[in-house]
mmCIF file of the C-alpha atoms, coordinates in Angstrom:
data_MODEL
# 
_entry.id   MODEL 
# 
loop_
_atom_site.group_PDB 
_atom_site.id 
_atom_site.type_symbol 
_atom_site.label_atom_id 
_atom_site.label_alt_id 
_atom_site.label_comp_id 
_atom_site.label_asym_id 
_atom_site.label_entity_id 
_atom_site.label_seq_id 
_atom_site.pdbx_PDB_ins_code 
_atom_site.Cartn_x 
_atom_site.Cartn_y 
_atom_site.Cartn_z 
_atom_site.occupancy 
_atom_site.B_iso_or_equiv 
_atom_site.pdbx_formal_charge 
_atom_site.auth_seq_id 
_atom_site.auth_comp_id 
_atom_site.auth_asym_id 
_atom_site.auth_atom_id 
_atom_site.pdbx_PDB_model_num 
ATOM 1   C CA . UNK A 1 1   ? -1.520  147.071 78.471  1.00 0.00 ? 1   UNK A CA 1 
ATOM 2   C CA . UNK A 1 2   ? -2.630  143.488 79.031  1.00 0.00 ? 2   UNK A CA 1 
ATOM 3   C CA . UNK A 1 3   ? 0.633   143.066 79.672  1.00 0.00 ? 3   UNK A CA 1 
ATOM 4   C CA . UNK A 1 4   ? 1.429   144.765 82.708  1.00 0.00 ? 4   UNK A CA 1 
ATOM 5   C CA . UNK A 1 5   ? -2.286  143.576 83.860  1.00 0.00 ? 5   UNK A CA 1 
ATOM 6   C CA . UNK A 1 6   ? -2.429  139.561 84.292  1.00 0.00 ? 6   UNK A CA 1 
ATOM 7   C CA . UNK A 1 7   ? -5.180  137.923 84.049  1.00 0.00 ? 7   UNK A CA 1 
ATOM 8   C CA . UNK A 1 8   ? -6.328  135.101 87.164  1.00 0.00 ? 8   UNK A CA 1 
ATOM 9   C CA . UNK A 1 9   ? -6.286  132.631 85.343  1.00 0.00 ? 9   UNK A CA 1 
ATOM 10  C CA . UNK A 1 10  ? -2.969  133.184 84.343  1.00 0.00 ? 10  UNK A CA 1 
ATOM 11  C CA . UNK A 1 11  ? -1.910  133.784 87.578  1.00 0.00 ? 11  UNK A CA 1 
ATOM 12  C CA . UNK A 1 12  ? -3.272  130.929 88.985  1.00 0.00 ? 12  UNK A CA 1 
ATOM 13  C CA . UNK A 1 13  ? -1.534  128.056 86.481  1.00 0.00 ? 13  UNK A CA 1 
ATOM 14  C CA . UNK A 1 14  ? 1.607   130.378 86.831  1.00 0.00 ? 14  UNK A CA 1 
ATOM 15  C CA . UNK A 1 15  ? 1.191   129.333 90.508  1.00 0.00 ? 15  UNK A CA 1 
ATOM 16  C CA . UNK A 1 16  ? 0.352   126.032 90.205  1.00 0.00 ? 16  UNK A CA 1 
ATOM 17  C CA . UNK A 1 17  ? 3.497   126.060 87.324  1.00 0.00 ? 17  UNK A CA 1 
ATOM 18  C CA . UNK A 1 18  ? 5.686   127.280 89.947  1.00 0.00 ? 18  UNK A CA 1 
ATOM 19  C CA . UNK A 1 19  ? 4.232   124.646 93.088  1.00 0.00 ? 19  UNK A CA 1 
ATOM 20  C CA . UNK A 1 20  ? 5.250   121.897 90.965  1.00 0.00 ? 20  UNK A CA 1 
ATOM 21  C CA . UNK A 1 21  ? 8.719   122.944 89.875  1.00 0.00 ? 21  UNK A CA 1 
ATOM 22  C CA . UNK A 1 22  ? 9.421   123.969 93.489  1.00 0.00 ? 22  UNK A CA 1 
ATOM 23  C CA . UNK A 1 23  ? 7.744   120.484 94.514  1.00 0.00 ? 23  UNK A CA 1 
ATOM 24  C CA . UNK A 1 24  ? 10.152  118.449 92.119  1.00 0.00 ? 24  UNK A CA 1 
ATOM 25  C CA . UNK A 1 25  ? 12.742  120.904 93.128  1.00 0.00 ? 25  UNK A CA 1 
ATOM 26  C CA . UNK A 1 26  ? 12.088  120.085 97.049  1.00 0.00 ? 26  UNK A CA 1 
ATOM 27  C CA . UNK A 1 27  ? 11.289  116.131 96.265  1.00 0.00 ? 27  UNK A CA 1 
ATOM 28  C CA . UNK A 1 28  ? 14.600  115.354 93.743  1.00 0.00 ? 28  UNK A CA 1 
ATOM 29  C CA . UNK A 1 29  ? 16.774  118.095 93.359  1.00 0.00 ? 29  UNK A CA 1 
ATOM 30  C CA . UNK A 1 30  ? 17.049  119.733 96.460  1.00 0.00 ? 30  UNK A CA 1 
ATOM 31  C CA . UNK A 1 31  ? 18.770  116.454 98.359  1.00 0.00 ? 31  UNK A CA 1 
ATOM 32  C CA . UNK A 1 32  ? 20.641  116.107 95.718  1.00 0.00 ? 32  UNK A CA 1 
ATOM 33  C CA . UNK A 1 33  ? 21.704  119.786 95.919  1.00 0.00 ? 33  UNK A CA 1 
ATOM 34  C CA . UNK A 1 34  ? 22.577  119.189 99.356  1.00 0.00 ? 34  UNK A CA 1 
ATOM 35  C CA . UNK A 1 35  ? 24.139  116.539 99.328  1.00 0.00 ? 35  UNK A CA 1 
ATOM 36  C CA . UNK A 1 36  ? 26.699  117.910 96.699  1.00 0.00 ? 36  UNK A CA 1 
ATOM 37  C CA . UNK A 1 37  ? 27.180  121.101 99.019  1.00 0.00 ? 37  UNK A CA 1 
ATOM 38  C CA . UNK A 1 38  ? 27.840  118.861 102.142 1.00 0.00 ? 38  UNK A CA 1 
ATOM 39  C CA . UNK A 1 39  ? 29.996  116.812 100.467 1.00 0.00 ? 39  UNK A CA 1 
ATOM 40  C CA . UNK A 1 40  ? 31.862  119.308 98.773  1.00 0.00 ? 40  UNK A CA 1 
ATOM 41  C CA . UNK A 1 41  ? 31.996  121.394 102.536 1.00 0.00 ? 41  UNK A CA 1 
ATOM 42  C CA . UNK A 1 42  ? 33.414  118.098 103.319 1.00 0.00 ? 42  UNK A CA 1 
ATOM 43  C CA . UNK A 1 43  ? 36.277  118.029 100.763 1.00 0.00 ? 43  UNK A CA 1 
ATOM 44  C CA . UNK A 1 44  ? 36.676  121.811 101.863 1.00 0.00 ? 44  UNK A CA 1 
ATOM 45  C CA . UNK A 1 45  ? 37.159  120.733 105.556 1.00 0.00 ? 45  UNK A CA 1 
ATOM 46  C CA . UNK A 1 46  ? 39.594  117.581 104.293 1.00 0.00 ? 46  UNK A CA 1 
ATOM 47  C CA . UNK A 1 47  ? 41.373  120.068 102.760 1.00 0.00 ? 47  UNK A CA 1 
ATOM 48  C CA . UNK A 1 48  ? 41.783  122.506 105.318 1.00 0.00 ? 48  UNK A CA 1 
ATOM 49  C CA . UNK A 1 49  ? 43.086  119.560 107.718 1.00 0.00 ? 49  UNK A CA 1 
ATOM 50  C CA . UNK A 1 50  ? 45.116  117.917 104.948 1.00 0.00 ? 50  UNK A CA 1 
ATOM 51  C CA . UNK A 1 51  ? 46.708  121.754 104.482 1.00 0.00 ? 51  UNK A CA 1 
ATOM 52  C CA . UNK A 1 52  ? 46.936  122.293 108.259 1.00 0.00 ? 52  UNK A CA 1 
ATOM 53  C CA . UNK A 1 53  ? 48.368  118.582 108.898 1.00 0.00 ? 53  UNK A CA 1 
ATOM 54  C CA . UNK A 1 54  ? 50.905  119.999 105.836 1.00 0.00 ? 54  UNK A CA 1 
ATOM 55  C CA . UNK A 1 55  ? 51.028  123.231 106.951 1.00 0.00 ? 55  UNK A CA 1 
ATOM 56  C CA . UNK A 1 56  ? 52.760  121.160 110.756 1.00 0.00 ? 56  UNK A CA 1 
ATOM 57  C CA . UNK A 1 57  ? 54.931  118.298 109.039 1.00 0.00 ? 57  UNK A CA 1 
ATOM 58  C CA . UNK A 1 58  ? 56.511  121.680 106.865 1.00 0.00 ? 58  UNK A CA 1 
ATOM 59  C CA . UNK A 1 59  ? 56.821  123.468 110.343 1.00 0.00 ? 59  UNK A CA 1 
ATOM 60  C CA . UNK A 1 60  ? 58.541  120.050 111.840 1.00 0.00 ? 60  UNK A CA 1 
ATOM 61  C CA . UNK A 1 61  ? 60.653  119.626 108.662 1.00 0.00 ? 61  UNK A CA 1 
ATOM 62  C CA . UNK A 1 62  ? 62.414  122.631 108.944 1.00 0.00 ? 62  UNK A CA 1 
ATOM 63  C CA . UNK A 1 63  ? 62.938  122.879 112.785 1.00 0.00 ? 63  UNK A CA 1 
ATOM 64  C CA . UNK A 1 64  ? 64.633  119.534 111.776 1.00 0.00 ? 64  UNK A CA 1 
ATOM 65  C CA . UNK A 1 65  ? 66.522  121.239 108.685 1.00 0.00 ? 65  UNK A CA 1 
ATOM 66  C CA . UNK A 1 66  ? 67.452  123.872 111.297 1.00 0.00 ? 66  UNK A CA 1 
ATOM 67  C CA . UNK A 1 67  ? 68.525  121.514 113.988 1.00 0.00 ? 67  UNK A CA 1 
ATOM 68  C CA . UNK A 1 68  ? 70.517  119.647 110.991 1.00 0.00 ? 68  UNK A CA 1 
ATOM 69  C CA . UNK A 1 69  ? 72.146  122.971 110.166 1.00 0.00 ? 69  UNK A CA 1 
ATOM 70  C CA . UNK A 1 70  ? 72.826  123.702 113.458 1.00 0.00 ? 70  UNK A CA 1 
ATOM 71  C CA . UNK A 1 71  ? 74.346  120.415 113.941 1.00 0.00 ? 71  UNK A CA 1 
ATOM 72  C CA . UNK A 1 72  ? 76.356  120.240 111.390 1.00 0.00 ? 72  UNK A CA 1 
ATOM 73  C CA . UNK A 1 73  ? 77.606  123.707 111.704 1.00 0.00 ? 73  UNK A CA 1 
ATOM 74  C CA . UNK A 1 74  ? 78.324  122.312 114.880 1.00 0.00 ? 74  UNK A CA 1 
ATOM 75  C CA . UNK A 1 75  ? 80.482  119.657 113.428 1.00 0.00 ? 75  UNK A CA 1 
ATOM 76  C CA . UNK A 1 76  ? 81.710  121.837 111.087 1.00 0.00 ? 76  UNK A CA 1 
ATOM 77  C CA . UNK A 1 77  ? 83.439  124.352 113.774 1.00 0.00 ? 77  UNK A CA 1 
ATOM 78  C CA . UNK A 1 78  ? 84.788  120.949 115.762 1.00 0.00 ? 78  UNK A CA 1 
ATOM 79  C CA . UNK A 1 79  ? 86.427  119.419 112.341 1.00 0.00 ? 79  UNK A CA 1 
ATOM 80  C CA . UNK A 1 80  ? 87.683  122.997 111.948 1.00 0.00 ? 80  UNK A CA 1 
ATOM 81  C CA . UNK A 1 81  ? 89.279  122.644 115.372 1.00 0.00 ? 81  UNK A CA 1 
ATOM 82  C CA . UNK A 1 82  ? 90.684  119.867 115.014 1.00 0.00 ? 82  UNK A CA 1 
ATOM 83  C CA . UNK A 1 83  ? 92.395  120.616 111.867 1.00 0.00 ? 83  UNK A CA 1 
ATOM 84  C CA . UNK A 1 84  ? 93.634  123.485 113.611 1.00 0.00 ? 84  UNK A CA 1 
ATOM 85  C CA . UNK A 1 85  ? 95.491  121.318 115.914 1.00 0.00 ? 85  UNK A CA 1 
ATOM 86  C CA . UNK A 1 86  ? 96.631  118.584 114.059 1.00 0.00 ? 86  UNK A CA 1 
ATOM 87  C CA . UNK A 1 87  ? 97.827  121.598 111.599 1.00 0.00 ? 87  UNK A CA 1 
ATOM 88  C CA . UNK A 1 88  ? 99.620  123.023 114.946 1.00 0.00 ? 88  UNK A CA 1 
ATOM 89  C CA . UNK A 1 89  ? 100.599 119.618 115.996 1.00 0.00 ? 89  UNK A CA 1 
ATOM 90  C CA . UNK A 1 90  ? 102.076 118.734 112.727 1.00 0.00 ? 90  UNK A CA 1 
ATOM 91  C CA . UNK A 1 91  ? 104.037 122.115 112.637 1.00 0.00 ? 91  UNK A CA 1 
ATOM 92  C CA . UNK A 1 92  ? 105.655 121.063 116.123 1.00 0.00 ? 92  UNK A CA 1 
ATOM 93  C CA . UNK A 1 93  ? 106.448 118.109 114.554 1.00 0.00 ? 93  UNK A CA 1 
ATOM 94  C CA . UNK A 1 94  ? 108.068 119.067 112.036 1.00 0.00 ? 94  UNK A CA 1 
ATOM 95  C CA . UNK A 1 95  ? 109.717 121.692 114.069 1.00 0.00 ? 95  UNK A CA 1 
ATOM 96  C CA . UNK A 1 96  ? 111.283 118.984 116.344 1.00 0.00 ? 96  UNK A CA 1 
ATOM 97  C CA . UNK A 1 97  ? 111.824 116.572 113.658 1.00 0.00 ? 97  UNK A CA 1 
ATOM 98  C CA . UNK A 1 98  ? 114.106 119.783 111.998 1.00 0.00 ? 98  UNK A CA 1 
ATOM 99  C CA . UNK A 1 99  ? 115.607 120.426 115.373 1.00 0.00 ? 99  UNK A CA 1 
ATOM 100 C CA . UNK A 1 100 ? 116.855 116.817 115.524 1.00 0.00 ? 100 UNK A CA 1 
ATOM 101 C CA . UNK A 1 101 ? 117.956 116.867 111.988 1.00 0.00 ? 101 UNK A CA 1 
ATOM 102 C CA . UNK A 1 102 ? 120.132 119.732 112.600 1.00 0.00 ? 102 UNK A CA 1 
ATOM 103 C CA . UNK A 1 103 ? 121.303 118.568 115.675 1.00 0.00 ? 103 UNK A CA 1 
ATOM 104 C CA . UNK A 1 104 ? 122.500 115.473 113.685 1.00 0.00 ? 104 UNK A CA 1 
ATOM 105 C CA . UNK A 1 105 ? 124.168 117.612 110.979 1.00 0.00 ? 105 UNK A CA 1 
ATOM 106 C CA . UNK A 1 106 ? 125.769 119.849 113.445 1.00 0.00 ? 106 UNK A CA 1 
ATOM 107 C CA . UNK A 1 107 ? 127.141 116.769 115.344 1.00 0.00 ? 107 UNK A CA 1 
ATOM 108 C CA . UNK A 1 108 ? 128.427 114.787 112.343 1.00 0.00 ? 108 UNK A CA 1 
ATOM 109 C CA . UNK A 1 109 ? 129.591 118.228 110.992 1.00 0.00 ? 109 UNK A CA 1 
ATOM 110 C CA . UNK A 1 110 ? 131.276 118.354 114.180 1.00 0.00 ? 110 UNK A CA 1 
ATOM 111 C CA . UNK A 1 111 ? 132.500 115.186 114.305 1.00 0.00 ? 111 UNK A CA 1 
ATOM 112 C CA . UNK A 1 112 ? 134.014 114.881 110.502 1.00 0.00 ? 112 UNK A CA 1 
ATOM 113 C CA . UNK A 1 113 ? 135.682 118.768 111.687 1.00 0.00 ? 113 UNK A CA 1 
ATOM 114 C CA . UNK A 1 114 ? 137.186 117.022 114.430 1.00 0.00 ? 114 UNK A CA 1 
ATOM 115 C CA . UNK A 1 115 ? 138.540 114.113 112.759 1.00 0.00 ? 115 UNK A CA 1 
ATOM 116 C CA . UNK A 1 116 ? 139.707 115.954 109.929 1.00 0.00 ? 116 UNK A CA 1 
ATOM 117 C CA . UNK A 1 117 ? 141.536 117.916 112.278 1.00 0.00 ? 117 UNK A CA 1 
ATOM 118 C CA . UNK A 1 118 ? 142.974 114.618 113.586 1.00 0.00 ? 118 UNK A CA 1 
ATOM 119 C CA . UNK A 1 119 ? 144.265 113.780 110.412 1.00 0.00 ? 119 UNK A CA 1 
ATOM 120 C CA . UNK A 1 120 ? 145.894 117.341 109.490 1.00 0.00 ? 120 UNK A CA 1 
ATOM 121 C CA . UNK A 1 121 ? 147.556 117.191 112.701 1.00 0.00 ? 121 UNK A CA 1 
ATOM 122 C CA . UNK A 1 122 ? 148.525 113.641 111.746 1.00 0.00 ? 122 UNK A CA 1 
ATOM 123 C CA . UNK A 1 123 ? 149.621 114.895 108.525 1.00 0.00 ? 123 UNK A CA 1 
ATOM 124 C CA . UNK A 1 124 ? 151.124 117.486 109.789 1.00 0.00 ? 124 UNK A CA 1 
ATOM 125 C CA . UNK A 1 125 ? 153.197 115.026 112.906 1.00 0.00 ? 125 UNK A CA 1 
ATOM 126 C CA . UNK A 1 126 ? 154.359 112.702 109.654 1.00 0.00 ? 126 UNK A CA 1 
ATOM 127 C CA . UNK A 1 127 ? 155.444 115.788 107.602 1.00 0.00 ? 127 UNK A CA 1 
ATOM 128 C CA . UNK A 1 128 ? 157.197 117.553 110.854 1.00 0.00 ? 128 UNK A CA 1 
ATOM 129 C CA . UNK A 1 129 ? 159.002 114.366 111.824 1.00 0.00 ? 129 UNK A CA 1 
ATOM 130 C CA . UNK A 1 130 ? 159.818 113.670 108.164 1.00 0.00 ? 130 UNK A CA 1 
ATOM 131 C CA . UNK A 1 131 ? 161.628 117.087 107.894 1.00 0.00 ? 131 UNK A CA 1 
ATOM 132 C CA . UNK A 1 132 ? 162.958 116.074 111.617 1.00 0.00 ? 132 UNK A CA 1 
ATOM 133 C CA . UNK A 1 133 ? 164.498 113.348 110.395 1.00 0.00 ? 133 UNK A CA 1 
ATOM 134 C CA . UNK A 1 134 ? 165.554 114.953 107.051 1.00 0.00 ? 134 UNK A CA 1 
ATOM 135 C CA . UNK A 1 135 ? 167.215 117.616 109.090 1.00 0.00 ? 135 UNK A CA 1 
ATOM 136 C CA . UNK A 1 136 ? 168.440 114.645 111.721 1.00 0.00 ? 136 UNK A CA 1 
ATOM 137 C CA . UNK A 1 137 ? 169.585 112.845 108.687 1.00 0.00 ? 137 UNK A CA 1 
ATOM 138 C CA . UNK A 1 138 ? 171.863 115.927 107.355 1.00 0.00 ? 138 UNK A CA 1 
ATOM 139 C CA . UNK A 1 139 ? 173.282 116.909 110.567 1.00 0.00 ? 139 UNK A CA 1 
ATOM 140 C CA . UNK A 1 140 ? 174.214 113.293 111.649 1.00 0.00 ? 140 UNK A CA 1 
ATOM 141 C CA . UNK A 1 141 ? 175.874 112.841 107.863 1.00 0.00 ? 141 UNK A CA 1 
ATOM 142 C CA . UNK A 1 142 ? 177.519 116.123 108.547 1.00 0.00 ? 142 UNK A CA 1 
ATOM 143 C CA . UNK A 1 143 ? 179.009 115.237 111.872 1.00 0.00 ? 143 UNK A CA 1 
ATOM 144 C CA . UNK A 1 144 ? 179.375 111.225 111.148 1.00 0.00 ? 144 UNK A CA 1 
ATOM 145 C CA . UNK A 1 145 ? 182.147 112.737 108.031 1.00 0.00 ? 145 UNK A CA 1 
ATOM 146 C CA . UNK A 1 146 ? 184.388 112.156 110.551 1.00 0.00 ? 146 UNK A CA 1 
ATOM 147 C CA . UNK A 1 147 ? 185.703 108.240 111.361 1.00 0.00 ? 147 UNK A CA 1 
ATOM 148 C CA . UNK A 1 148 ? 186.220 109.324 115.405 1.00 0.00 ? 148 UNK A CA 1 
ATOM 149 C CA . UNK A 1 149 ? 183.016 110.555 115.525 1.00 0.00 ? 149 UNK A CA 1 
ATOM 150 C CA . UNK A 1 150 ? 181.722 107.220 114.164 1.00 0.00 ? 150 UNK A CA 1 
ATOM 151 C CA . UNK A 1 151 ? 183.541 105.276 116.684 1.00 0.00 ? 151 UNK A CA 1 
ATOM 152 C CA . UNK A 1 152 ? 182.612 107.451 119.713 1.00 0.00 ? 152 UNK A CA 1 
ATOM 153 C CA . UNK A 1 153 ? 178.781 107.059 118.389 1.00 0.00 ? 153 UNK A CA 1 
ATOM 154 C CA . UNK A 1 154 ? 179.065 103.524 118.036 1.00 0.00 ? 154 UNK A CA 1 
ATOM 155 C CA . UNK A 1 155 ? 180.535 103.247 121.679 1.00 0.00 ? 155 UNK A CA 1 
ATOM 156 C CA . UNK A 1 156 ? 178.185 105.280 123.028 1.00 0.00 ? 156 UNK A CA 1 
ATOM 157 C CA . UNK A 1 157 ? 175.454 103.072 121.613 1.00 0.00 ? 157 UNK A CA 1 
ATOM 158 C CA . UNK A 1 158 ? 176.904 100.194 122.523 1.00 0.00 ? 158 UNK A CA 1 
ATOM 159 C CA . UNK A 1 159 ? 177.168 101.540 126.494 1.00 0.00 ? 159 UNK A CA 1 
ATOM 160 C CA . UNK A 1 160 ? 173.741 102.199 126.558 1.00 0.00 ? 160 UNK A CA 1 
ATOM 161 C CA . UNK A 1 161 ? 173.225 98.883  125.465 1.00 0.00 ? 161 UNK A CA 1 
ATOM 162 C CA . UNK A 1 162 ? 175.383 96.973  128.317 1.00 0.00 ? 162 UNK A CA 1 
ATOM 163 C CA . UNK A 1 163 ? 173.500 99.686  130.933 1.00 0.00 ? 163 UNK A CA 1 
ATOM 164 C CA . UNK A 1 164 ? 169.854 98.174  129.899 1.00 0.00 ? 164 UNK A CA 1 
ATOM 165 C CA . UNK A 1 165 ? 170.587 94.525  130.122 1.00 0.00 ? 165 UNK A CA 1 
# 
């Protein structure tokens, strides 16, 4: 049971054991102890700044990714207009631009109707006095048969003659 008794003297260089340890503890490790927790609480704090200062420039990066969105959602929705009315502007355009074109066909359709009706009516004069004078031609053979009626033509002819000079 010696064991669970101690003896002083034991005791006593136990104590003196432990003084000395704790001395060269206190004298050489403890600073050095210290000094590794404060810098370390150090590099904790940095860290907690560093992530903080990180923590803001994230916050500012994407109100300025939102404001970029927004922007160019912005300028997305006025390009979108404006297609929209150079598509409608375009269309009226080209709406006009037909109109005109098919004002020019319908006038030159118009125009080559009305001068190809000129020239069937022409046609149509030459081949009506051609048959007049076919017809003219037959009668006056017809009634020219006769040698009086030759002479009383040419007198006439010649009387109208005397009455314009």
């Amino acid at each position: 049971m010696e064991l669970f008794k101690p003896d002083f003297g034991l005791i006593f260089w136990m104590f003196v054991a432990f003084g000395i340890l704790f001395f060269c503890l206190w004298k050489w490790a403890w600073p050095v102890i210290i000094k590794g927790v404060e810098s370390r609480a150090d590099l904790i704090d940095k860290g907690v700044e560093y992530a903080q200062s990180a923590k803001e420039q994230l916050d500012n990066a994407r109100a300025e990714a939102d404001r970029q969105i927004a922007e160019a959602r912005r300028q997305q929705a006025d390009i979108l207009r404006e297609a929209d009315k150079m598509k409608t502007r375009i269309i009226e355009e080209a709406r006009d631009a037909a109109r005109v074109e098919a004002r020019k066909v319908m006038d030159a359709a118009k125009l080559s109707i009305d001068q190809e009706r000129k020239q069937a009516e022409e046609a149509l004069r030459k081949e009506v006095s051609s048959m007049a004078l076919a017809v003219a031609d037959k009668v006056v053979r017809q009634q020219m048969a006769d040698s009086a009626a030759q002479r009383k033509l040419v007198d006439s002819l010649i009387d109208e003659m005397d009455r314009t000079n």
